[in-house]
Structure formats: structure tokens, C-alpha cells
C-alpha positions in Angstrom: -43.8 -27.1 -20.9 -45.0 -23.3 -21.6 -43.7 -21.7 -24.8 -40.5 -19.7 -24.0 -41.1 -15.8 -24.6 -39.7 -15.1 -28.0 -37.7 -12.4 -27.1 -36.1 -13.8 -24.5 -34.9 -16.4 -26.8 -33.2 -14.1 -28.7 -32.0 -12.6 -26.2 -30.4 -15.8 -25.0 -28.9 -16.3 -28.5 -27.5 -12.6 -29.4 -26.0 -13.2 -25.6 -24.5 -16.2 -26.3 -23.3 -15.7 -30.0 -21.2 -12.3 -28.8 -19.6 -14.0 -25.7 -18.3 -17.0 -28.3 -16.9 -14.7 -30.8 -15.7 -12.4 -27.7 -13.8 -15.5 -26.2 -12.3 -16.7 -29.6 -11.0 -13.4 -30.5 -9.0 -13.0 -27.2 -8.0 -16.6 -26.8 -7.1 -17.5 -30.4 -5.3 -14.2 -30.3 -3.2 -14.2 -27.0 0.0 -16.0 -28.6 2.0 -13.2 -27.0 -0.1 -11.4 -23.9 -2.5 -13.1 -22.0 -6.1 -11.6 -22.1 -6.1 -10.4 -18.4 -2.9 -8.4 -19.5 -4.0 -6.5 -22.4 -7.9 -5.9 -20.6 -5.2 -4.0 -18.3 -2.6 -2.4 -21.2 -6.0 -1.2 -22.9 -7.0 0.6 -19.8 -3.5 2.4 -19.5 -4.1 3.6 -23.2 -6.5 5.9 -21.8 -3.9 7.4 -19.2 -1.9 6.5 -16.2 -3.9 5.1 -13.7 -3.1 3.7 -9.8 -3.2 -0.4 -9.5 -6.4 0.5 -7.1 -7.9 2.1 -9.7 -7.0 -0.7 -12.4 -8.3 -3.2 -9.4 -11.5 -1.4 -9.3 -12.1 -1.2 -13.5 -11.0 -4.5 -13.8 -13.4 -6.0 -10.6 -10.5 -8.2 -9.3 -8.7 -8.3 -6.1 -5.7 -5.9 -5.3 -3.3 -8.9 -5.0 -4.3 -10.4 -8.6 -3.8 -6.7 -10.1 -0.5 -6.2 -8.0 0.2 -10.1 -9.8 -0.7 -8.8 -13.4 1.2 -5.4 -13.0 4.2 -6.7 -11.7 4.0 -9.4 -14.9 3.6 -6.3 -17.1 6.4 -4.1 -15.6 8.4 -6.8 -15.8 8.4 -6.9 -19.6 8.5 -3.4 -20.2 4.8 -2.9 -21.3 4.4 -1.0 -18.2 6.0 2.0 -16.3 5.7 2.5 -12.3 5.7 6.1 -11.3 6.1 7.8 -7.9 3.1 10.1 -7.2 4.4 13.5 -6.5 2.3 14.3 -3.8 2.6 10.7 -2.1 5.4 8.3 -2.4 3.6 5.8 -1.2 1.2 5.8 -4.1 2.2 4.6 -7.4 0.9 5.4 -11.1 1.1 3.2 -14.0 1.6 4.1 -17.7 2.0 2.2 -20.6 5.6 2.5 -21.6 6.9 2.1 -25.6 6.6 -1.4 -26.0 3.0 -1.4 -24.4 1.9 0.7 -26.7 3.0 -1.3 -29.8 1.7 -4.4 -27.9 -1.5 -3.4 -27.6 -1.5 -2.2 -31.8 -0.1 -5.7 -32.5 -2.8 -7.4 -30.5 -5.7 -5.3 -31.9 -3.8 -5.8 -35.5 -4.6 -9.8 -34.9 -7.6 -9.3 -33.7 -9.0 -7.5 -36.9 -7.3 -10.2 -38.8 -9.3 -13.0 -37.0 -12.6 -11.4 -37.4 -11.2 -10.3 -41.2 -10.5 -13.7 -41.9 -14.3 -15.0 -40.9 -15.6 -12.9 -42.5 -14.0 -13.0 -46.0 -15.8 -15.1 -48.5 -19.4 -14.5 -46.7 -22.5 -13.1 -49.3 -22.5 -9.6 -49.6 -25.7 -10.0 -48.1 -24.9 -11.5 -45.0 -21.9 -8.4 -44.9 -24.7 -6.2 -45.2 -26.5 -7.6 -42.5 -23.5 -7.9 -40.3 -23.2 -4.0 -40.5 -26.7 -3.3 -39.2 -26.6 -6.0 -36.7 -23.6 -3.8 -35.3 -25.4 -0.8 -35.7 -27.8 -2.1 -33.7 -26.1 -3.7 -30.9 -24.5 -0.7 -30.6 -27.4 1.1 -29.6 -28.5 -2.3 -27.2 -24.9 -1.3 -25.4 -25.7 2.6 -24.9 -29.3 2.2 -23.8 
């Protein structure tokens, strides 16, 4: 068997390592919104947006967003408005109580990833911070 290319090795492994701490964060954190529903609340944060759109950012199909939305509107998270121009469109917007989920989600978030990495080396901090630097720049490129 030929020697695998060093590179992609690591490339293999940085891949890996950042989809295992991406999955922990959202599934040890989803006690009181799914994932799926705050990928969608976080999108609203940036402004209303049509469930098409959402459909579209989210790559799912427009009955799973229409699924999601209506679970959101639902519990209040999230606000249906009237287009003024087209009744038959609709815009979403995060309402109150969306707003404060999404802080309290991202709040328990940090605390997950605060609580790994309390007690490390100062060295292995300081590595941490340029390895985020760096990846960083790997997601811009």
C-alpha cells in the first residue's frame, strides 16, 4: 500500500476533528431547540427572510422548511408576516422570545467549549488561538 500524501492526512484529521466538536456542541446543547431550529432562528437574526429563501440557505426541501417554521411559529420564536406587495408571500422574523433563544443557546454553547477548555496548558490555549486563526483564513480562501 503507497504512502498516503501527508497533507491529505491532515486534511482528513482537521476535517474530522471540527465536524466532532461541531456535532457535540449542537447536540449536547439542544436541551431546549433542536439544531435544525436554531440553524433556522440564526438565519432570521440577520433579517426577515421568505420560507423559500430559508429553504434555499438551509438546502432542504420546501415541505421540511414549511415543517420547521410552522414548529417555530408555533412557540413564538417566530413571526409570519404578509408581504405588502403579495399576500400570497409570507416573511418570517424572529419574534422576542427568538431572539432570547438563540442568546441562551449560543450562551450554552460557549459554556460547553468553556468548560473543555478549562484546565488545558497555557500552551495548548495558545495553540488553540492560532489554530483558529488559521482556520479562519482556510474558511475565507
Amino acid at each position: 500500500m503507497p504512502d498516503r500524501d501527508p497533507l491529505l492526512i491532515l486534511a482528513s484529521e482537521i476535517r474530522l476533528a471540527c465536524q466532532h466538536v461541531s456535532r457535540r456542541v449542537r447536540y449536547d446543547n439542544c436541551h431546549e431547540i433542536p439544531p435544525h431550529q436554531f440553524s433556522v432562528l440564526a438565519k432570521l437574526s440577520h433579517g426577515p427572510k421568505t420560507p423559500g429563501e430559508l429553504a434555499r440557505i438551509e438546502e432542504v426541501s420546501a415541505p421540511s422548511m414549511t415543517r420547521t417554521v410552522n414548529g417555530l411559529v408555533e412557540q413564538g420564536l417566530v413571526a409570519r408576516n404578509a408581504d405588502p406587495d403579495d399576500g400570497r408571500r409570507q416573511h418570517l422574523e424572529l419574534t422576542e422570545s427568538g431572539r432570547e433563544m438563540i442568546e441562551r443557546t449560543r450562551a450554552s454553547r460557549d459554556d460547553w467549549m468553556v468548560r473543555r477548555l478549562q484546565g488545558l496548558p497555557e500552551a495548548d490555549l495558545a495553540v488553540l488561538r492560532e489554530a483558529t486563526d488559521i482556520l479562519k483564513k482556510v474558511i475565507h480562501v
